[in-house]
C-alpha positions as CSV (number, residue, x, y, z in Angstrom):
1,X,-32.3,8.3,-25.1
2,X,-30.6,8.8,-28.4
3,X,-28.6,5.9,-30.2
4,X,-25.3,5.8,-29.8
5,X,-22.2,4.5,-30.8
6,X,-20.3,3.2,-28.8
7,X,-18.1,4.9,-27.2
8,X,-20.6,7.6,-25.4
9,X,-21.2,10.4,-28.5
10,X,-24.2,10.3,-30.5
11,X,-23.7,8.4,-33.6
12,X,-23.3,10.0,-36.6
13,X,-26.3,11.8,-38.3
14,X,-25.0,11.3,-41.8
15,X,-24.7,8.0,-40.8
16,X,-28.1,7.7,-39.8
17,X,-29.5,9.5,-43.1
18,X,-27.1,7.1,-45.4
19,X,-28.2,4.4,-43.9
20,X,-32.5,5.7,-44.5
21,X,-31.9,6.7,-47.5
22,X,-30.7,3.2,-48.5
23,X,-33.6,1.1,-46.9
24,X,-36.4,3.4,-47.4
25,X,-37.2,1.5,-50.5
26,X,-40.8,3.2,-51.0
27,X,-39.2,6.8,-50.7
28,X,-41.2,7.9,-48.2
29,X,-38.7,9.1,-45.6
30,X,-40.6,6.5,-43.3
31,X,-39.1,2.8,-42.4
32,X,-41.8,0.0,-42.0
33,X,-41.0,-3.2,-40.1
34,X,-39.5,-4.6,-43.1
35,X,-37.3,-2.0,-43.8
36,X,-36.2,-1.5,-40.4
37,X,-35.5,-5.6,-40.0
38,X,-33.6,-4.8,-43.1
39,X,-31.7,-2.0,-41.9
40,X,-31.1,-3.6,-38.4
41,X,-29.7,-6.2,-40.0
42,X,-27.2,-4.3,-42.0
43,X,-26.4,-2.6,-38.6
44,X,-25.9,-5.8,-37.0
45,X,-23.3,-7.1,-39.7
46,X,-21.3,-4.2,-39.7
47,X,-21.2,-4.6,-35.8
48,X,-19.5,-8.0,-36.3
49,X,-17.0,-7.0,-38.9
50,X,-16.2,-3.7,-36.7
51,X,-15.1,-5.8,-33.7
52,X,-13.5,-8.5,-36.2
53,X,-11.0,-5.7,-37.3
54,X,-11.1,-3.6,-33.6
55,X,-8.3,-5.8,-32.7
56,X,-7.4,-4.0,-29.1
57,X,-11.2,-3.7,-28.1
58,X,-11.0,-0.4,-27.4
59,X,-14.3,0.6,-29.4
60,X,-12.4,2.7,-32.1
61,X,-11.1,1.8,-35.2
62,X,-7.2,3.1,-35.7
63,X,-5.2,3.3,-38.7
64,X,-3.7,0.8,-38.7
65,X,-6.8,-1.2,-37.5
66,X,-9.0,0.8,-40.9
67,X,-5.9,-0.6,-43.1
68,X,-6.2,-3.8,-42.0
69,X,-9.8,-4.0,-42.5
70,X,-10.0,-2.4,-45.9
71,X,-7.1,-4.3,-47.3
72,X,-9.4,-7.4,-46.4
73,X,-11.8,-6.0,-48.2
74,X,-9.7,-5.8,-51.4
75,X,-8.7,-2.2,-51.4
76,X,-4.9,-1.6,-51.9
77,X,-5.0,2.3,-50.4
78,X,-1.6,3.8,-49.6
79,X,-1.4,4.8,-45.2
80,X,-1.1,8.4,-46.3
81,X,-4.7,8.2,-47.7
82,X,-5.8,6.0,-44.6
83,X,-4.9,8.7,-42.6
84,X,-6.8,10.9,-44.8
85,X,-9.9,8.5,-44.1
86,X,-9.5,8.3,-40.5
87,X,-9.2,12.6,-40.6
88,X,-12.0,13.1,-42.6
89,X,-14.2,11.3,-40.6
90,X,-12.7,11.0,-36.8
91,X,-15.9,13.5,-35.1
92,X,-14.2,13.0,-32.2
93,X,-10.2,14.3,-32.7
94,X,-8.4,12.1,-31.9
95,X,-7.3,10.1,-34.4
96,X,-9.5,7.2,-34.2
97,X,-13.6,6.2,-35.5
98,X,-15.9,5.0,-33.8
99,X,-18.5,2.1,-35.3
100,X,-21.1,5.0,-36.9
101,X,-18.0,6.6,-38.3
102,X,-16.9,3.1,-39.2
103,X,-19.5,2.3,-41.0
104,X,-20.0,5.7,-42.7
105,X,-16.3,5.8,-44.2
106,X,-16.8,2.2,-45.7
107,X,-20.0,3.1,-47.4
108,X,-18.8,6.4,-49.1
109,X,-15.3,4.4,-50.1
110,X,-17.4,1.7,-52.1
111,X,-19.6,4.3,-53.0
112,X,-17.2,6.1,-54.5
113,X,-15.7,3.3,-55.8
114,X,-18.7,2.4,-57.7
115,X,-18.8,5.5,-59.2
116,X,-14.5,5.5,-60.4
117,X,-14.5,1.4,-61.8
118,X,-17.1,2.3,-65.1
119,X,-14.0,5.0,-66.0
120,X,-11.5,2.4,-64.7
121,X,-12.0,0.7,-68.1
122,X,-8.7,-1.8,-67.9
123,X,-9.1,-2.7,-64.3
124,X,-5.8,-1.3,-63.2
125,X,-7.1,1.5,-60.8
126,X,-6.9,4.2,-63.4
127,X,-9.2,6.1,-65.0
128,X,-9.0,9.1,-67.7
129,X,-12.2,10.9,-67.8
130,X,-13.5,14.5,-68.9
131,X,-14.7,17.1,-65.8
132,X,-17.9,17.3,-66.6
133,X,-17.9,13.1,-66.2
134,X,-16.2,13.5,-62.9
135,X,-18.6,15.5,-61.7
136,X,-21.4,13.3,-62.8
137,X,-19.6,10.4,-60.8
138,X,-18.8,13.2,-57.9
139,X,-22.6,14.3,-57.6
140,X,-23.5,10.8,-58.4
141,X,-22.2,9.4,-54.5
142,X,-22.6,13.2,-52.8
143,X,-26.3,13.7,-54.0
């Protein structure tokens, strides 16, 4: 049986590499038991926070549910790039993510993030930087 997220669809395979990638400390492609307790942790605590912020129960995160969560999370992101989010990385169509997707989204937004703040250099969310660094901080979270 393959793992699944949720709501009865296959959860995510970029998900599922993301989340290798960043407990496979030894590089092997391989998880030993203490990665995997790792990892299954991780999984577990983004369960809890998922149902903390799916405030209807109905397994899916909405917009207005993924603003909620991400302005607890300190982001200040405007709904027209919230819908962007959910867009971008709603598998399903219809207008919703599931926990994998969940997950996945939150995870390339502080990755992302990571990459913006050393070019954020007063703290104010904005950031002046040549092409070629953008695309060093681009290839940086995509690579």
């Amino acid at each position: 049986m393959a793992l699944q997220n949720g709501v009865g669809t296959q959860f995510n395979m970029k998900t599922i590499d993301l989340m290798i990638c960043m407990f496979d400390r030894d590089g092997n492609g391989n998880m030993n038991m203490q990665e995997f307790a790792q990892l299954f942790n991780y999984v577990q605590q983004w369960m809890a926070c998922f149902k903390q912020y799916d405030r209807d129960g109905s397994g899916t995160i909405s917009c207005q549910e993924l603003h909620h969560a991400l302005s607890s999370f300190g982001f200040r992101l405007s709904p027209q790039f919230i819908s962007l989010m959910i867009r971008k990385f709603d598998r399903t169509r219809r207008g919703q993510i599931a926990f994998d997707d969940f997950m996945l989204a939150c995870v390339c937004l502080q990755n992302l993030t990571n990459a913006f703040m050393p070019h954020d250099t007063q703290r104010n969310g904005h950031a002046q930087f040549s092409y070629e660094a953008f695309l060093t901080a681009a290839f940086t979270v995509v690579a």
